[in-house]
N, C-alpha and C positions, 0 to 999 in steps of 0.2 A: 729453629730445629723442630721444636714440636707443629707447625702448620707443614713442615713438610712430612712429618710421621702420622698426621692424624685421618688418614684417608687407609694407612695398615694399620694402626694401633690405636685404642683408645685410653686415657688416661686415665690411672686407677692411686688411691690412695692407700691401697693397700698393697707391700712390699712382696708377700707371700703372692699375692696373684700376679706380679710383674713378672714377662715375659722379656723385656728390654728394661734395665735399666741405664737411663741416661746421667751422668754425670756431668755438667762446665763449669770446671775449676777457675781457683784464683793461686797467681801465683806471686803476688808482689812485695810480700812480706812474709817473715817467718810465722808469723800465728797463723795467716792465712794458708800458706801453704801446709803447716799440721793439719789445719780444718781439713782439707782437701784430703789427703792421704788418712787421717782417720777414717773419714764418710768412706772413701773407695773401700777399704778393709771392712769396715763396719759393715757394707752392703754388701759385699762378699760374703761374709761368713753368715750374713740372715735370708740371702736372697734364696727362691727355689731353685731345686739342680741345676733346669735345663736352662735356667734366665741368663742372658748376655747382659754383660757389663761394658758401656763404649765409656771411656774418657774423655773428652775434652777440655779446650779452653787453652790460658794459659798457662798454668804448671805444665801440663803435657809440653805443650811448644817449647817452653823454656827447658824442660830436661827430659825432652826426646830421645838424646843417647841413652840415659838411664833409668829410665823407671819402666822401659815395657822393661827388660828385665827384670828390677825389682819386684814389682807386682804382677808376678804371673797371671792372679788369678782375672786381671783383666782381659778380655775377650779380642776390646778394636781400641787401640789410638787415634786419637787426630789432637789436632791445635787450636791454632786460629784462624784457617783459610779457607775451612772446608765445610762450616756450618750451614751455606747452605746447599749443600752433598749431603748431609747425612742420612738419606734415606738410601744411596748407593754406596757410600760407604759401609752400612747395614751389608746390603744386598749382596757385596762385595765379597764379604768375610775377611779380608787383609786384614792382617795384625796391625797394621802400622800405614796411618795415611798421613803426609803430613806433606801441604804444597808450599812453595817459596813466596806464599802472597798472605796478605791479610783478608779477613772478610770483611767488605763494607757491604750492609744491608743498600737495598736499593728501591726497588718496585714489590719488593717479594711479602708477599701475606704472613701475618703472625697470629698466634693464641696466646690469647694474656688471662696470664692465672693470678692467684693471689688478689683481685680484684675486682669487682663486674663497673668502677667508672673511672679508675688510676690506671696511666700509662705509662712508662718510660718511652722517651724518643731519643735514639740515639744521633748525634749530632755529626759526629766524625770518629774515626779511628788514629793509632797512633799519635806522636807527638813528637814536637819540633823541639822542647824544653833541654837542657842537658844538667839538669839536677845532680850530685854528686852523688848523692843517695840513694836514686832510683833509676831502678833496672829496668821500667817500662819500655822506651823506645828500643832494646835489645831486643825483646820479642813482640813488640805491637808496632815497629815500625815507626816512618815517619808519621805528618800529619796527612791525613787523607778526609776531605770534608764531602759530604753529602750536596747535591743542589739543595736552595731552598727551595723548588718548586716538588721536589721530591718529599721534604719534610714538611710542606704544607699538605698536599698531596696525602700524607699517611696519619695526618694530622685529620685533617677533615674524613677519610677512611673509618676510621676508628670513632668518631663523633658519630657518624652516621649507625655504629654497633652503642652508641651508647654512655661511649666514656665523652670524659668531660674537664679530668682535672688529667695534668700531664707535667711530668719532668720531663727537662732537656736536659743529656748526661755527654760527657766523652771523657776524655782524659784532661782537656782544653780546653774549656768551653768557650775562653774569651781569644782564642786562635782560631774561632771559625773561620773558613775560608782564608783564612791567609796563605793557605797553598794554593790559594788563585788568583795571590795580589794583589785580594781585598781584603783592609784592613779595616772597614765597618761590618763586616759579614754578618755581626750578631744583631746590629741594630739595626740591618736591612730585614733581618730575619723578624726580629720583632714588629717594625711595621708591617710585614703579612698575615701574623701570629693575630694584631689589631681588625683585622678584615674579617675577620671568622666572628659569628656571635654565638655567647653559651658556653664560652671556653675559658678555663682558669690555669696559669702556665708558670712554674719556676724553672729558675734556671740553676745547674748543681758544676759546681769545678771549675769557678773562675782564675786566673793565673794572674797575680799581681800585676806581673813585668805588659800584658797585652791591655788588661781592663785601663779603662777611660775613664776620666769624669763625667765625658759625654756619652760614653754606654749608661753611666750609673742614673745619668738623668732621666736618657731614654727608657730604661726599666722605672723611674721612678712617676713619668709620663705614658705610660703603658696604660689601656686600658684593658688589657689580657691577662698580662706578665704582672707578677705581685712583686711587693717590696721585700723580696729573698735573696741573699747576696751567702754563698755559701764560697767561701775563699778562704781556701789554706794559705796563712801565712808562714807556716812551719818555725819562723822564730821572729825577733824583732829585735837583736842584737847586730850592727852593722857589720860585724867583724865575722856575725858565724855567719850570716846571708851571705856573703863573699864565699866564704868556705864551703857553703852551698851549694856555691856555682847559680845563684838566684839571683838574676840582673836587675835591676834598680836601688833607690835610696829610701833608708828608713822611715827619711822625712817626707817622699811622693806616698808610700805604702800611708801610713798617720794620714795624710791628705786623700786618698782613697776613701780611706775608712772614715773617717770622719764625715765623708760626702755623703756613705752609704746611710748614716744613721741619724741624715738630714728628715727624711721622707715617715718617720716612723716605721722604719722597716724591721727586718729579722738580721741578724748577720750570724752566720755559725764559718767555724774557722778551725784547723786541723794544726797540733805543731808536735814538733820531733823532738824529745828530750833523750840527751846524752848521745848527740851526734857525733864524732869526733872533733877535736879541737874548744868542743865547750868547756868554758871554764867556770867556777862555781859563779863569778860575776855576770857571766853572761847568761847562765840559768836565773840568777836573780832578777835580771831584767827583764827576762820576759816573765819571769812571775808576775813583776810588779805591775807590767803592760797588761797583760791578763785581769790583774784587780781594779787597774783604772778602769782600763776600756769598757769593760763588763760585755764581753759578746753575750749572744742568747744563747750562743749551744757552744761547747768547744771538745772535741777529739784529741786526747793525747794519748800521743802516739812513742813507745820506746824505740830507740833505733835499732834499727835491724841489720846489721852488717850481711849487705848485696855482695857476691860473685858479679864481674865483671862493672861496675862502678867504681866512679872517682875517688869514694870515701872506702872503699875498701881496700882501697892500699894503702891507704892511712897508716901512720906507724901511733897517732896520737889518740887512741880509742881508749877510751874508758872503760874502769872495770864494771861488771855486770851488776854488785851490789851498789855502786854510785847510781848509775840508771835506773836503779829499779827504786833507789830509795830518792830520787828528783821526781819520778814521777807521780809517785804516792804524794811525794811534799803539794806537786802541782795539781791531783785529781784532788784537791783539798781546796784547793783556790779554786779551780774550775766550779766543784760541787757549788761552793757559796756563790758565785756570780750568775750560776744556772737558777739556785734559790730566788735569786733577787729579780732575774729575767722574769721568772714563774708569778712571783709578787703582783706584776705589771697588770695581769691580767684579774686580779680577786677585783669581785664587783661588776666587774664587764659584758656586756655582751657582745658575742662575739661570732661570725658563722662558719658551722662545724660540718666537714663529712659524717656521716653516719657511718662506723665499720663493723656494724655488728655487735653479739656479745662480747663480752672477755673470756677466757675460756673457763673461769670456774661457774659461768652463767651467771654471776650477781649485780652486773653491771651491763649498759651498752658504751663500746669506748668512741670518742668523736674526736678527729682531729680537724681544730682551725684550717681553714682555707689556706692560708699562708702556707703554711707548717707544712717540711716534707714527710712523707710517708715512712714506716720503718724507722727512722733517726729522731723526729725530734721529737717525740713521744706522743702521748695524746690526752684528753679531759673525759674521766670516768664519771658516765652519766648515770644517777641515783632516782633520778625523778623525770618525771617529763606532761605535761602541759597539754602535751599534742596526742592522740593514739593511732594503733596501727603507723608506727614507725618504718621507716623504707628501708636497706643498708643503699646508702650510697645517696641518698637524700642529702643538701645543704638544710641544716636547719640553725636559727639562731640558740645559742645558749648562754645562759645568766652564767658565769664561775663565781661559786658560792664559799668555797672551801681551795686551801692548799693545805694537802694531809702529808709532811714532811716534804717529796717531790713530786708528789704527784694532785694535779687539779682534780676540782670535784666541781660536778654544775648540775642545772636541769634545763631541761629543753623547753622553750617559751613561745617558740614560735616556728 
């Protein structure tokens, strides 16, 4: 959206001088969607008179009939088919644009903020899963994959402006291409990803039921692709996986995971506490999975009772104080296993992005190569070795300190 705006409009960080502002919502969850509908009001009521407000994204697509009305004070609608129209939907002025397709990115040019050497590459749209809990496929459609020769292609694009380190994101990342009735697509992907030099690459959203042991090796044999395995398992109780609607066995998932953390790698993992049908035995179990396994990073996530999903017709839903008090129980376990991840690293060197200061300026923050961007936090640098420091530079750093959760180092090299 923004390389199709930025030929009329120039980007500004300040809200008073916005003449457009652009909105792309999320709409997959309840938190997320408050976020959403907060920011739209919040930017309404600060924006200047004559400034246009468009919407997009998901929440728009998923409640199309009702929120242009709700929120008058939005200007233009759209969803998720028309991103890249937005410069004629602009131009347009229609209240309400909303086509019967999804957008998949193709050959089309981007602007990437938030970073001058991090990318996302989006891999595919939509999703073939049928989760009982998620409403994704209702508004993002089936699976829809990109060529690889198109995501190399924007891959090498974007190298050439400078970036260097890059996520692969969709909603499936280990369904790539299997709407083309290839079921290696992501390890065909990765041997191309290997042709390119200079280039650091994880991958975000694997799917139990598709990942391999021979993906996990392939990533683990990767000269590109780092040992990041970022896999919601959402629970490990065989009983709620069923109840799910989440195809395979507890004991291939244990066999996954285990492979992953052959290689010295990172694993972060996403799960849903007080789904329906959980029983207080089956929250136990995955607590206890949670404290053996020790992922490095883990999301818990409270259920969100979806419209139009399996799980909300559920008659066996639990009350909101039970869920809210599993989760605290389990952000308690998670804390101590992310403690012990963080451990791993006191003494080490290790190479670090450069992303500049932190914002009270008393630090510069560096996140490990590995490490994804935004999620899995980063090592606050106090000292440094080297001068005139780059942002966006790899440079080695000692971790000298962990100050409760957060690493402390200096730069050596």
């Amino acid at each position: 959206m923004l390389a199709k705006l930025k030929n009329e409009y120039e980007l500004t960080q300040d809200l008073k001088e916005a003449d457009l502002i652009l909105i792309n919502t999320c709409g997959f969850i309840n938190p997320a969607k408050e976020e959403s509908i907060d920011t739209i009001l919040e930017l309404a009521n600060e924006k200047k008179e004559d400034a246009k407000i468009v919407v997009a994204g998901c929440l728009s697509e998923r409640y199309k009939d009702i929120l242009p009305d709700e929120i008058p004070e939005v200007d233009i609608w759209t969803g998720v088919g028309d991103f890249g129209d937005i410069d004629k939907i602009i131009k347009s002025g229609k209240k309400k644009y909303f086509s019967p397709r999804v957008y998949l990115i193709h050959n089309d040019e981007r602007v990437i903020t938030g970073s001058n050497y991090h990318a996302y590459i989006k891999l595919s749209e939509g999703c073939n899963q049928k989760c009982a809990f998620c409403a994704i496929p209702s508004f993002k459609g089936r699976l829809q994959s990109r060529s690889i020769e198109e995501i190399i292609d924007e891959i090498k694009r974007l190298k050439e402006k400078g970036y260097k380190d890059f996520s692969l994101a969709s909603q499936d990342s280990s369904s790539y291409l299997r709407d083309k009735g290839i079921k290696d697509g992501l390890e065909r992907l990765i041997d191309e990803i290997d042709k390119i030099d200079g280039i650091n690459v994880r991958i975000l959203y694997l799917y139990p039921a598709t990942t391999t042991k021979k993906l996990i090796r392939k990533i683990h044999s990767s000269k590109n692709v780092v040992n990041y395995f970022d896999i919601p398992i959402q629970h490990i109780s065989e009983k709620m996986l069923k109840i799910m609607k989440r195809p395979g066995s507890v004991k291939r998932l244990k066999e996954l995971l285990n492979e992953m953390k052959k290689e010295n790698s990172f694993v972060r993992t996403s799960v849903i506490v007080g789904h329906p049908g959980e029983s207080h035995k089956d929250f136990e179990e995955l607590q206890r999975f949670l404290e053996e396994f020790k992922f490095d990073r883990v999301n818990v996530f409270a259920y969100s009772d979806e419209e139009g999903t399996a799980a909300y017709k559920r008659k066996d839903k639990l009350p909101d104080a039970v869920i809210e008090a599993r989760v605290k129980e389990l952000e308690k376990t998670v804390k101590k296993t992310t403690q012990e991840s963080l451990k791993k690293y006191l003494d080490k060197e290790i190479e670090c992005y450069l992303d500049g200061l932190t914002e009270d300026g008393l630090f510069y923050s560096a996140r490990p190569k590995v490490w994804a961007p935004e999620v899995d936090g980063d090592i606050l640098i106090n000292e440094s070795e080297i001068e005139e420091l780059e942002v966006g530079k790899l440079y080695k750093v000692k971790v000298t300190e962990l100050a409760k959760d957060q690493l402390i180092g200096k730069i050596i090299d």
